[in-house]
KEKE-3310 file (N, C-alpha, C; in steps of 0.2 Angstrom, whole numbers, plus 5000, padded with zeros to 4 digits):
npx = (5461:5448:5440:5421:5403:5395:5386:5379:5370:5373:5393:5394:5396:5411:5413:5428:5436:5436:5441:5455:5460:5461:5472:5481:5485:5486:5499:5503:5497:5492:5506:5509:5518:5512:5499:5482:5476:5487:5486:5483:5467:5468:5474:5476:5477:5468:5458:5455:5450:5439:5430:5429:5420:5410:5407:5404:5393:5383:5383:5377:5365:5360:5358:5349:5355:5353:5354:5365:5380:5383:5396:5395:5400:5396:5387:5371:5361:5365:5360:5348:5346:5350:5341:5330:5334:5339:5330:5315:5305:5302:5285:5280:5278:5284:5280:5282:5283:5282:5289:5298:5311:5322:5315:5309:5316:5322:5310:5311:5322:5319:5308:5315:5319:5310:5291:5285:5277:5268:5263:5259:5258:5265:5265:5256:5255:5268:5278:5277:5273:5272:5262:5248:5247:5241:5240:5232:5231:5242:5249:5250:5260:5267:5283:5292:5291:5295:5302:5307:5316:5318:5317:5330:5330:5314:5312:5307:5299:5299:5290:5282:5283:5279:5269:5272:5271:5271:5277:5293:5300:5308:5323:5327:5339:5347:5350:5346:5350:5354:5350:5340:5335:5330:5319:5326:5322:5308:5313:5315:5326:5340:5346:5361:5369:5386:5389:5383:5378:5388:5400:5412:5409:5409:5405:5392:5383:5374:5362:5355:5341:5343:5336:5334:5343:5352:5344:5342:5343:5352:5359:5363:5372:5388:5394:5383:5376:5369:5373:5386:5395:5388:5394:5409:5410:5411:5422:5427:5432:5441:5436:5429:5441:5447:5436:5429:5437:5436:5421:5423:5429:5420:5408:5414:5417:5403:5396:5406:5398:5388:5378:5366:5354:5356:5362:5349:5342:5350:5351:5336:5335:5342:5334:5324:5325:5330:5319:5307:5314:5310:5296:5294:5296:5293:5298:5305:5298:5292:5286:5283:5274:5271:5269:5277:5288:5308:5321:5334:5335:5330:5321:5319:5314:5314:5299:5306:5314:5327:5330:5333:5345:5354:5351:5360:5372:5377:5377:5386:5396:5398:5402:5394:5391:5384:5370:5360:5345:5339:5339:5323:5315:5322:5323:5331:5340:5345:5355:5358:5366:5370:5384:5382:5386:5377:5380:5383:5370:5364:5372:5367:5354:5354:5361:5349:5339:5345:5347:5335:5330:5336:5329:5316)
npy = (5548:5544:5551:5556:5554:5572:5578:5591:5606:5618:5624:5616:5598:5597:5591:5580:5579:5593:5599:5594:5597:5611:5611:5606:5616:5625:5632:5637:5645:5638:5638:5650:5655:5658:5657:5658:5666:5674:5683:5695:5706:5713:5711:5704:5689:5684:5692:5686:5675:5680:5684:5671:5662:5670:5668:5655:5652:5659:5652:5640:5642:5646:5661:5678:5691:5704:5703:5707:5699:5699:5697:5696:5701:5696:5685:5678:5685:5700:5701:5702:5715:5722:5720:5727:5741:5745:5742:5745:5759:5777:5777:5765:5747:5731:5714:5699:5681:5671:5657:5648:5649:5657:5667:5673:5681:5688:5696:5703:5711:5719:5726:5736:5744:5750:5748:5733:5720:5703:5692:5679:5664:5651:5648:5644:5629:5625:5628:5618:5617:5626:5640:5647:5659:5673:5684:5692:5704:5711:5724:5743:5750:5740:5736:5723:5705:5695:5680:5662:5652:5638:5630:5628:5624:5621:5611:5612:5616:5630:5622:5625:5643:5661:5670:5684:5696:5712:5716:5714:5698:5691:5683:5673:5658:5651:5637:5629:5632:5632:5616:5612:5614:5631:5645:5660:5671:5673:5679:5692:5698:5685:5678:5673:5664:5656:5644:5631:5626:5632:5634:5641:5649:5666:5671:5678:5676:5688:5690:5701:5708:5721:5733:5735:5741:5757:5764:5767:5777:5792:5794:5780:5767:5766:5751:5745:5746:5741:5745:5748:5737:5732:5743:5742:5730:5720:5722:5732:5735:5723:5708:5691:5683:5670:5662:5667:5658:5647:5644:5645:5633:5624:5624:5621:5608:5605:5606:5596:5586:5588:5597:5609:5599:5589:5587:5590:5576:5568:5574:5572:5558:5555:5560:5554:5540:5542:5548:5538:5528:5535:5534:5518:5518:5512:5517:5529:5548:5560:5578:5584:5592:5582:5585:5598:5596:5596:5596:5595:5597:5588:5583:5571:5561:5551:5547:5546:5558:5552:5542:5549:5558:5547:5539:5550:5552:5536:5537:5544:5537:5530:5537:5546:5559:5577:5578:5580:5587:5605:5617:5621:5613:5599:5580:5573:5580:5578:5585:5586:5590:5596:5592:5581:5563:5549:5537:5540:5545:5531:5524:5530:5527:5513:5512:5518:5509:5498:5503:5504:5491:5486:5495:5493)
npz = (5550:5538:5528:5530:5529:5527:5534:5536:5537:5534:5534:5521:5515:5500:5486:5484:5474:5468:5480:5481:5471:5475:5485:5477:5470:5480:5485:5475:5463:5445:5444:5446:5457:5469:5482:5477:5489:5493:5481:5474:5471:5462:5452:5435:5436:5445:5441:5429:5435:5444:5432:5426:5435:5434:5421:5423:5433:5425:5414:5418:5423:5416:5414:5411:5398:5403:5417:5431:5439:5454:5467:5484:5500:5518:5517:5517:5526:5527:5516:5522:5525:5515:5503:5505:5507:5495:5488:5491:5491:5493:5502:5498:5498:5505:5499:5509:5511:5524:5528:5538:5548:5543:5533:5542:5549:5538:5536:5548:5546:5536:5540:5549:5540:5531:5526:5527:5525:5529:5515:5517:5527:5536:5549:5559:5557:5562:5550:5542:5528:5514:5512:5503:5490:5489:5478:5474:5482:5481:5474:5465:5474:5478:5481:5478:5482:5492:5495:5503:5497:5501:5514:5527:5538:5542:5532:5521:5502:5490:5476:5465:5460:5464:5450:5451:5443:5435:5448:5457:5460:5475:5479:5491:5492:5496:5501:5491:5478:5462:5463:5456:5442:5437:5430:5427:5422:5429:5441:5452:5458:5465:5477:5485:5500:5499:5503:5503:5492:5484:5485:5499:5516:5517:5505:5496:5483:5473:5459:5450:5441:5428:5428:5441:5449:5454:5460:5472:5490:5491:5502:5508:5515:5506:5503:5502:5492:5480:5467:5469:5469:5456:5444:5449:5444:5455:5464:5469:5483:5494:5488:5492:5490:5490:5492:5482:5472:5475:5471:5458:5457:5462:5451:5441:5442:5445:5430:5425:5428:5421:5422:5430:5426:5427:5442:5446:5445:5451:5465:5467:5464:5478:5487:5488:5490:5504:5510:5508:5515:5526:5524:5523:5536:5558:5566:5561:5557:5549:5549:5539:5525:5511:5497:5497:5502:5504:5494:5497:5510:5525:5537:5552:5564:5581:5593:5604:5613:5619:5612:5598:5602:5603:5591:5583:5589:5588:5576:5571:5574:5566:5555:5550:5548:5558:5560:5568:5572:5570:5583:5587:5580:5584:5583:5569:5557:5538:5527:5510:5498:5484:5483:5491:5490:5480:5487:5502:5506:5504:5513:5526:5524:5525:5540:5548:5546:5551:5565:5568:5569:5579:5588:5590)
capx = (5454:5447:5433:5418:5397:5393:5376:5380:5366:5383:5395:5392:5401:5412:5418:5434:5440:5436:5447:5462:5461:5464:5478:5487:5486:5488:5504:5506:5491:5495:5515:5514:5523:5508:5492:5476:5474:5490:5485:5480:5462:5468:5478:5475:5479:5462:5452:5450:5444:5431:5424:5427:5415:5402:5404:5401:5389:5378:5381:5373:5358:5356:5355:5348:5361:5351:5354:5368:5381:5386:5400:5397:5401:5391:5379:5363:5358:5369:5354:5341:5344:5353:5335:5325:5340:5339:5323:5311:5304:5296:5275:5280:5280:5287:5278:5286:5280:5282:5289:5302:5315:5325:5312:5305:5322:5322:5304:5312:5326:5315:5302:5319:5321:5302:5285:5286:5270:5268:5259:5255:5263:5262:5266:5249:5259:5276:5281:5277:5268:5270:5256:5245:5246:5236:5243:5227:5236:5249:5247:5253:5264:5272:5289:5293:5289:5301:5301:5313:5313:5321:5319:5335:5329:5310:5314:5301:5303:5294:5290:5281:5285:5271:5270:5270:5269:5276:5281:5300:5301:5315:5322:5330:5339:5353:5351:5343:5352:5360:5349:5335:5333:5325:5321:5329:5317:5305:5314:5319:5335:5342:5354:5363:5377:5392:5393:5379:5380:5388:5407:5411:5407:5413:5405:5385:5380:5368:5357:5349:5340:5348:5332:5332:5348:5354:5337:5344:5340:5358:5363:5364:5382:5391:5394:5376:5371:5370:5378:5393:5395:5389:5399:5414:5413:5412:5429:5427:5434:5445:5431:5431:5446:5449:5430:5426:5441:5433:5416:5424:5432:5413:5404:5418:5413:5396:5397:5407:5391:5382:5376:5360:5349:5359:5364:5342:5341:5353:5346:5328:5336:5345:5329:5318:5328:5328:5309:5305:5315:5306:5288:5293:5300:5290:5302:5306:5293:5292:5282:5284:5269:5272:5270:5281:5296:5315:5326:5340:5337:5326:5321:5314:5312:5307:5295:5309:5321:5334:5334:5333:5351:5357:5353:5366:5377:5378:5379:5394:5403:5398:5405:5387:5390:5379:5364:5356:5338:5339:5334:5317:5312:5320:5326:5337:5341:5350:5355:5360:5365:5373:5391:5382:5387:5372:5383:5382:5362:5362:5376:5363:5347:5356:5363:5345:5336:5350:5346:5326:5330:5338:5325:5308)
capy = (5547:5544:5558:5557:5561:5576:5581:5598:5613:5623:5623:5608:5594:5601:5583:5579:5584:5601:5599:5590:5603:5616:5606:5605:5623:5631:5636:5639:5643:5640:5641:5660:5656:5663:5654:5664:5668:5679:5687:5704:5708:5719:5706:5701:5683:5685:5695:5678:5670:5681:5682:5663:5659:5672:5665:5649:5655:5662:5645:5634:5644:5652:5667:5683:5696:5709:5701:5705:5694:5702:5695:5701:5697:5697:5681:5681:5689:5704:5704:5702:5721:5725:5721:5731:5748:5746:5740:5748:5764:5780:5775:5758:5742:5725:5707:5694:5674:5667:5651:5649:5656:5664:5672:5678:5684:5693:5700:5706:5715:5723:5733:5743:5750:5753:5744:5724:5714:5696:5689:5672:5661:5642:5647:5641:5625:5625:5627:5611:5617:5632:5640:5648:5665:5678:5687:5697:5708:5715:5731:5746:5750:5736:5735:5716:5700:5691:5670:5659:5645:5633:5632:5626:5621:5616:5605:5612:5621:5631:5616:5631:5650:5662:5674:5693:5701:5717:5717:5709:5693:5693:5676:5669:5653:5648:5634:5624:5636:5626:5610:5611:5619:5638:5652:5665:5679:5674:5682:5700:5696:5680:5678:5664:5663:5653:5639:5626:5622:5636:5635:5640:5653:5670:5675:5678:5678:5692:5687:5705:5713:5727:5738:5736:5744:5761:5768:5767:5785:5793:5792:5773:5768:5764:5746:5744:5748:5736:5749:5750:5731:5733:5747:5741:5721:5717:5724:5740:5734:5716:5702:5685:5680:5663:5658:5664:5653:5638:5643:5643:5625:5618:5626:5618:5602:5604:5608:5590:5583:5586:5603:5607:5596:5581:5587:5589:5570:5564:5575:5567:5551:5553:5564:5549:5537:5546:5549:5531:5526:5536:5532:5514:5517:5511:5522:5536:5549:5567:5580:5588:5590:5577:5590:5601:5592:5601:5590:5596:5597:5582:5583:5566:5558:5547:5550:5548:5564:5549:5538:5552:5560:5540:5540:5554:5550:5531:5537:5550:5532:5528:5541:5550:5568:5581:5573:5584:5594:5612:5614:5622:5608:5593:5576:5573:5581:5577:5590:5580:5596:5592:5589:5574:5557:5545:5532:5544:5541:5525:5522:5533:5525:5505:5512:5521:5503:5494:5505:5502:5485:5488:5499:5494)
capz = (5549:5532:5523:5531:5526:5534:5534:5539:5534:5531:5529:5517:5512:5495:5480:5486:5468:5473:5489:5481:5466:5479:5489:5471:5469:5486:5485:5467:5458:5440:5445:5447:5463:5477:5483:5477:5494:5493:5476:5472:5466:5457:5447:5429:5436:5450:5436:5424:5439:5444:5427:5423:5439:5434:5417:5423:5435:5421:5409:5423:5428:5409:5417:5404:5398:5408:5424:5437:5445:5459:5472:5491:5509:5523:5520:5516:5532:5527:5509:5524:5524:5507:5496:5506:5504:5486:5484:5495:5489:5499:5500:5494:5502:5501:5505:5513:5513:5531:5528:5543:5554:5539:5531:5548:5551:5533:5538:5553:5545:5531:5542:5552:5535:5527:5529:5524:5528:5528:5511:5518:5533:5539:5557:5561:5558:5564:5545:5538:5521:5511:5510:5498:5491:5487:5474:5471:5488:5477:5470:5461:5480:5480:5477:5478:5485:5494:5498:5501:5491:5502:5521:5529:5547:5543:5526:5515:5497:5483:5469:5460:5461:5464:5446:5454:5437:5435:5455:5457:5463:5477:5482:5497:5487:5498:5504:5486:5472:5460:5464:5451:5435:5438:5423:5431:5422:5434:5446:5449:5460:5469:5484:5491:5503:5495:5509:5502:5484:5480:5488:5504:5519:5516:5499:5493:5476:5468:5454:5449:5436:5428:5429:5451:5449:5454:5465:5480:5491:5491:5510:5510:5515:5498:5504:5504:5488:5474:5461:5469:5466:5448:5444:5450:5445:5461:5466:5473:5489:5490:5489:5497:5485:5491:5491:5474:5468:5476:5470:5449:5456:5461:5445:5437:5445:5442:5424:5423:5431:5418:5425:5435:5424:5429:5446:5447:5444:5457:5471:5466:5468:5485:5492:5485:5494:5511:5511:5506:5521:5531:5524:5527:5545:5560:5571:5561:5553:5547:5550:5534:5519:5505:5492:5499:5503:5502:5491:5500:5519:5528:5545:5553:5568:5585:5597:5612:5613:5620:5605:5593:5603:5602:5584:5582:5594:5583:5568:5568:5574:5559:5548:5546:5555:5558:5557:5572:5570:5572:5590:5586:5575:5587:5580:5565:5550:5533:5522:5506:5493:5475:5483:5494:5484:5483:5493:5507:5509:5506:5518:5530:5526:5531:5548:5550:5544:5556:5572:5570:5572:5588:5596:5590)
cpx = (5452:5440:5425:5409:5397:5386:5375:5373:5371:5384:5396:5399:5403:5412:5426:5438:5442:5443:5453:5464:5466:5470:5483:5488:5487:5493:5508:5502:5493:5502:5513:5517:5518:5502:5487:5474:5479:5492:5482:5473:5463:5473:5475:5473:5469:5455:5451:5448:5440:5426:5424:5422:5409:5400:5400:5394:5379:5374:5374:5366:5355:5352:5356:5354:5359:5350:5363:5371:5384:5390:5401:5399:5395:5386:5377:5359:5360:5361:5348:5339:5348:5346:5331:5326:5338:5333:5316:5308:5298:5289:5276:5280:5282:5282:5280:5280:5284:5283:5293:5304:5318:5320:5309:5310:5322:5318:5307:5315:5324:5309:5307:5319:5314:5295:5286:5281:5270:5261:5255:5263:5261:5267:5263:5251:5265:5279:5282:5274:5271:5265:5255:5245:5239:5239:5238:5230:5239:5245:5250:5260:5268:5275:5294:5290:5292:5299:5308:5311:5314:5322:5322:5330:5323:5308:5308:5304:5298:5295:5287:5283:5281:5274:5268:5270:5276:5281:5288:5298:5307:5315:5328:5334:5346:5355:5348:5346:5355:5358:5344:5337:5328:5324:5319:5324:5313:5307:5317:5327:5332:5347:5355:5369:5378:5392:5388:5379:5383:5398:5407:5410:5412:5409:5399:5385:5374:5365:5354:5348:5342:5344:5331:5340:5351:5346:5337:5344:5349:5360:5364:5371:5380:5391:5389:5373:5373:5375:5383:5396:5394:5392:5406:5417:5414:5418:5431:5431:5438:5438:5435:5436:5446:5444:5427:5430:5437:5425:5418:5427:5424:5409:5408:5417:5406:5394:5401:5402:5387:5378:5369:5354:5350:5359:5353:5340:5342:5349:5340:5329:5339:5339:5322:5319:5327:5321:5306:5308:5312:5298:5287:5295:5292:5289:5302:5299:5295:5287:5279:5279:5272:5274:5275:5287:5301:5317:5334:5340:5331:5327:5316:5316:5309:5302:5298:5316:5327:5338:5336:5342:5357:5358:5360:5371:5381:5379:5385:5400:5404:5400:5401:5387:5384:5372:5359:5353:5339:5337:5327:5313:5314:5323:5330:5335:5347:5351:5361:5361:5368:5379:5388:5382:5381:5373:5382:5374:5360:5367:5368:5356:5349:5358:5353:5339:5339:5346:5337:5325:5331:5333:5318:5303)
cpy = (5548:5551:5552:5558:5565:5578:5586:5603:5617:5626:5618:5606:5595:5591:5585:5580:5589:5603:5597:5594:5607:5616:5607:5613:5630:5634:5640:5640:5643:5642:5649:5661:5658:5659:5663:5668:5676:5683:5692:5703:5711:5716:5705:5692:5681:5689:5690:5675:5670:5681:5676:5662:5663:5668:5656:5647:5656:5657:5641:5638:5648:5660:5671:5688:5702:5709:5705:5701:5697:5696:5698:5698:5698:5692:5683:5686:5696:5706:5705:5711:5727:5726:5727:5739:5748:5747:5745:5756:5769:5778:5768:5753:5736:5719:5703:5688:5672:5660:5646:5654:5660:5668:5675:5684:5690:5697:5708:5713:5722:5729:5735:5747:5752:5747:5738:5722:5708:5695:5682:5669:5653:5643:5643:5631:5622:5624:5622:5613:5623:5635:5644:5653:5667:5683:5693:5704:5713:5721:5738:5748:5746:5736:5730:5712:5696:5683:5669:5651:5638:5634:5626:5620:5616:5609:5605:5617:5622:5625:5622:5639:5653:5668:5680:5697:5706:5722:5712:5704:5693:5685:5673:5664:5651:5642:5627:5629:5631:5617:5609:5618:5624:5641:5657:5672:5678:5680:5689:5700:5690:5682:5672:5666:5656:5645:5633:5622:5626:5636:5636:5647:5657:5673:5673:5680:5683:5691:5695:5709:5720:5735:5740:5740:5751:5765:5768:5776:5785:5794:5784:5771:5765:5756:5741:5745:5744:5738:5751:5744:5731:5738:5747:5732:5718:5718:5730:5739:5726:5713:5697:5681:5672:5658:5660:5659:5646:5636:5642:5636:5620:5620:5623:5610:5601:5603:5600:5585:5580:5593:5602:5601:5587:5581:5586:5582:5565:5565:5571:5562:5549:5554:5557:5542:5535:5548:5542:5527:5527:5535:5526:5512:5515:5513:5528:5540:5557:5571:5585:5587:5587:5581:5597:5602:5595:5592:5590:5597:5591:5580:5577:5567:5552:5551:5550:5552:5559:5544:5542:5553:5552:5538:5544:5552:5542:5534:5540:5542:5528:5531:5546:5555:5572:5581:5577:5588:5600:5611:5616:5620:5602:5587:5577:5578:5583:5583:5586:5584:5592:5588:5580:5567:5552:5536:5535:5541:5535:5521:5525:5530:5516:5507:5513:5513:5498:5494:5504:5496:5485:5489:5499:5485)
cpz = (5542:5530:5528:5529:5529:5531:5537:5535:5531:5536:5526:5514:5503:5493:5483:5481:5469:5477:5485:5474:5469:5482:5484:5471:5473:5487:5482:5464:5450:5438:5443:5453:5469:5475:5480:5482:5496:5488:5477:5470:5462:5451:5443:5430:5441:5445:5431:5430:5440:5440:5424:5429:5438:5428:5417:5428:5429:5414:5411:5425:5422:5412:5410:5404:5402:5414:5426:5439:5448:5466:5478:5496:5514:5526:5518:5521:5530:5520:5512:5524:5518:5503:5498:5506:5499:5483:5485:5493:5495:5496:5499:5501:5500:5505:5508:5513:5519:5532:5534:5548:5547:5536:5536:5549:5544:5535:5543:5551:5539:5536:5549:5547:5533:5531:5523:5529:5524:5524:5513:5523:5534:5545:5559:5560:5559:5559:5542:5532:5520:5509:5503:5498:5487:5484:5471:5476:5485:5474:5470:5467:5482:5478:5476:5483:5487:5499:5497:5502:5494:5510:5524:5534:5544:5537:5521:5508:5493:5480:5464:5462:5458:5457:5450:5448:5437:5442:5453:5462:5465:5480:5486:5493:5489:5500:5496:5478:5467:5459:5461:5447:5436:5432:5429:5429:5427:5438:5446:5454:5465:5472:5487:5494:5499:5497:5508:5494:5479:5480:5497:5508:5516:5511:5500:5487:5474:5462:5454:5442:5434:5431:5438:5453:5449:5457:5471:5483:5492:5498:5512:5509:5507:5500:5502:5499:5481:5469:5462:5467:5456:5444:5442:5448:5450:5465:5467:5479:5488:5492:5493:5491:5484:5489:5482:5471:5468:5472:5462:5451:5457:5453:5441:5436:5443:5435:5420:5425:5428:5419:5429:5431:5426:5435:5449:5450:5448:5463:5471:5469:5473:5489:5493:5491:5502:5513:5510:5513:5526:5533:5526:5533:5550:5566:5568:5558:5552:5545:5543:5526:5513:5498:5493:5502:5500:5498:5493:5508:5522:5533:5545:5561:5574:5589:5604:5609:5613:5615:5598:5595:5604:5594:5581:5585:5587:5579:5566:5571:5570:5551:5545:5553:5553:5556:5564:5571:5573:5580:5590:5583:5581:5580:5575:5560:5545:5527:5518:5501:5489:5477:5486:5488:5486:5487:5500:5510:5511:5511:5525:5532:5527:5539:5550:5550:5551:5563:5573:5572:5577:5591:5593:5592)
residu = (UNK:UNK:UNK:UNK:UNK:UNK:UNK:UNK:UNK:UNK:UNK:UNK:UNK:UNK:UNK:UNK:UNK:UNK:UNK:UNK:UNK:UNK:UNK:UNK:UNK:UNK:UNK:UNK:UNK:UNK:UNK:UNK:UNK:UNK:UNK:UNK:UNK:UNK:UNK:UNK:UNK:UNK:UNK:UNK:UNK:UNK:UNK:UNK:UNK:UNK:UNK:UNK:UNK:UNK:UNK:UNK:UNK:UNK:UNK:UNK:UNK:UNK:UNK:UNK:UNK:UNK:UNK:UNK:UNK:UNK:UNK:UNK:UNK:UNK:UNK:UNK:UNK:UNK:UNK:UNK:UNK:UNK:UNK:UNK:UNK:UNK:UNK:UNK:UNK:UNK:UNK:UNK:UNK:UNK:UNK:UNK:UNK:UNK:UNK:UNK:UNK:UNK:UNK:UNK:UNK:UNK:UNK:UNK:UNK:UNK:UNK:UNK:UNK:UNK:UNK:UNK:UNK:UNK:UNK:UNK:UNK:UNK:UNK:UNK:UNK:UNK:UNK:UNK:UNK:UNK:UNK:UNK:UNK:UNK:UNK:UNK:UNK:UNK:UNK:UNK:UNK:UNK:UNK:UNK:UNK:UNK:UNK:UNK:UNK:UNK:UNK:UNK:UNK:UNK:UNK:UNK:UNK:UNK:UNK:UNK:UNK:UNK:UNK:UNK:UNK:UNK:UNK:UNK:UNK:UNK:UNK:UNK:UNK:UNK:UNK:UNK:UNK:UNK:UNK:UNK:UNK:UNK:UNK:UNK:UNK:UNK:UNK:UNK:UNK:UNK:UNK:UNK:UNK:UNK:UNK:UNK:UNK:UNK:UNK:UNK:UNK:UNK:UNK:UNK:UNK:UNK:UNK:UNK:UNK:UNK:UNK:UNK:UNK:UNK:UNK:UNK:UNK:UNK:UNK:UNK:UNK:UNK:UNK:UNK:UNK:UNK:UNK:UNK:UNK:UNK:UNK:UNK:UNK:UNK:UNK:UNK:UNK:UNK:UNK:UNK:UNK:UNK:UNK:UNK:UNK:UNK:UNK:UNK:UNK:UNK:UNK:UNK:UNK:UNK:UNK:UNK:UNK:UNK:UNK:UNK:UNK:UNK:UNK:UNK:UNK:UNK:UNK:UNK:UNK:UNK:UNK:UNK:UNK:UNK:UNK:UNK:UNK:UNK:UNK:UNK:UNK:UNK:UNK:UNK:UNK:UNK:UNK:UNK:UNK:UNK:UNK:UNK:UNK:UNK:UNK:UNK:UNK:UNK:UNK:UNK:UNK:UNK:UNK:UNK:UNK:UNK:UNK:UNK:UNK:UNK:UNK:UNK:UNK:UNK:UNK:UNK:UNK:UNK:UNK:UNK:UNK:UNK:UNK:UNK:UNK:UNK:UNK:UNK:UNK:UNK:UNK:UNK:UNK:UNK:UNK:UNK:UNK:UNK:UNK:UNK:UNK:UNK:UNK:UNK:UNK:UNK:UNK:UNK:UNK:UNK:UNK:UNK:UNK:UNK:UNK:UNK:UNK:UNK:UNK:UNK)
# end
């Protein structure tokens, strides 16, 4: 069987360059006779990679010299209770925007360890919009603000980023990193799992300010504490070897792109596409506010559960997998991130054109 779209949430479809890099190099990396996966970190040969992917890492997102790149495990779910360790100060509190399930889920994991209260939420909608902050809230006790920038499931996304001043901006950015042009001061740390624009499962990235570094209360496991990572380069412990490798082979990719200002451009013109389809559809539609549309995840829909699960059904005989809506959301959805090629779409949006003919 031939390559596939997938339209997986993650872990996402990598460039087949990517893949066929790795293929060339798995059993030999650079003839020193042993795949990456059976190298040392403690090797000379595994320390230019790590710091060629932070370097390229840090080209592509212009991150400031007073920033962090930290390489962890665990997910993002694993930083839902890493920020608020670190972060979190006694009397202090942290806020949280309520835009989904992840950030409910972050919320969730932040008030086991201190007090985390919800800024602002679009429950009252079942997460169609972003709502509107209130940033006057904030004050001298707070010790960050945490969003996420990009909701996987409901397919909505920061388009601006709220200024918190002299609070840290803490940002979720898993699932859209990498997919527009950010300034990184804005924010006081970023986190993405590896497995969406970044590489593959196994590895999360850290983005943090040097100053949120080392405040951690001294019984918090060592694993757990940012400065053991910064400290140690990220290799205190073995890292996800295999997956940083692959993530310095997409930044490598990326950076041949044209970098995010290019990769910006395309996204637009896939997501523009796939929305355009949907606004002309008279079958399909999306519940999702106009102004607050993800450029990376796009949940639609019919109004019968049995054509939506015929939809899907169809289309993966078409080549177009993973096209099925979270359950708590319902009908489809396409997650189109940097590796998606914009044949892919428009392969997507003629089958989706096709079957409306059929069943309307």
């Amino acid at each position: 069987m031939g390559r596939v779209y997938n339209f997986s949430a993650g872990p996402a479809q990598l460039p087949v360059s990517v893949l066929e890099r790795a293929q060339e190099e798995l059993l030999s990396y650079q003839e020193k006779g042993m795949s990456v996966m059976e190298m040392s970190h403690r090797s000379s040969d595994f320390k230019k990679i790590i710091e060629r992917t932070e370097e390229l890492i840090r080209e592509l997102m212009e991150i400031p010299e007073t920033y962090r790149v930290l390489f962890i495990q665990g997910g993002a779910s694993l930083q839902f209770s890493m920020v608020p360790l670190n972060l979190l100060k006694d009397g202090g509190h942290a806020y949280y925007v309520n835009t989904g399930s992840w950030s409910k889920k972050a919320l969730s994991e932040a008030k086991k360890i201190g007090e985390a209260k919800i800024l602002a939420s679009s429950d009252d909608q079942n997460f169609t919009y972003i709502p509107v902050l209130d940033l006057q809230q904030i004050n001298e006790q707070t010790d960050y603000v945490h969003i996420t920038t990009n909701n996987t499931i409901e397919g909505t996304r920061f388009t601006k980023f709220p200024n918190t001043g002299h609070v840290p901006l803490v940002a979720d950015a898993s699932s859209n990193i990498l997919s527009e042009q950010w300034d990184v001061s804005k924010f006081g740390l970023i986190y993405a799992g590896a497995q969406k624009n970044l590489g593959i499962s196994g590895l999360t990235i850290v983005i943090i300010r040097e100053d949120l570094i080392g405040h951690a209360k001294a019984d918090i496991p060592t694993m757990l504490n940012y400065e053991t990572y910064a400290k140690n380069n990220s290799l205190y412990n073995t890292p996800p070897t295999f997956a940083i490798y692959i993530t310095m082979l997409l930044m490598e990719w990326l950076k041949e792109q044209g970098g995010v200002a290019a990769i910006e451009e395309r996204n637009k013109e896939k997501a523009n596409l796939l929305y355009k389809a949907i606004e002309d559809s008279k079958l399909f539609y999306s519940n999702v506010k106009r102004e607050d549309r993800s450029l990376m995840n796009i949940p639609f829909m019919t109004d019968s559960d049995e054509l939506n699960k015929l939809f899907v059904k169809e289309a993966e005989q078409e080549g177009l997998h993973q096209l099925k809506g979270h359950r708590s959301v319902g009908g489809m959805r396409a997650s189109i991130y940097n590796a998606m090629p914009i044949e892919g779409v428009k392969t997507l949006v003629d089958f989706m054109n096709e079957f409306e003919r059929k069943h309307i």
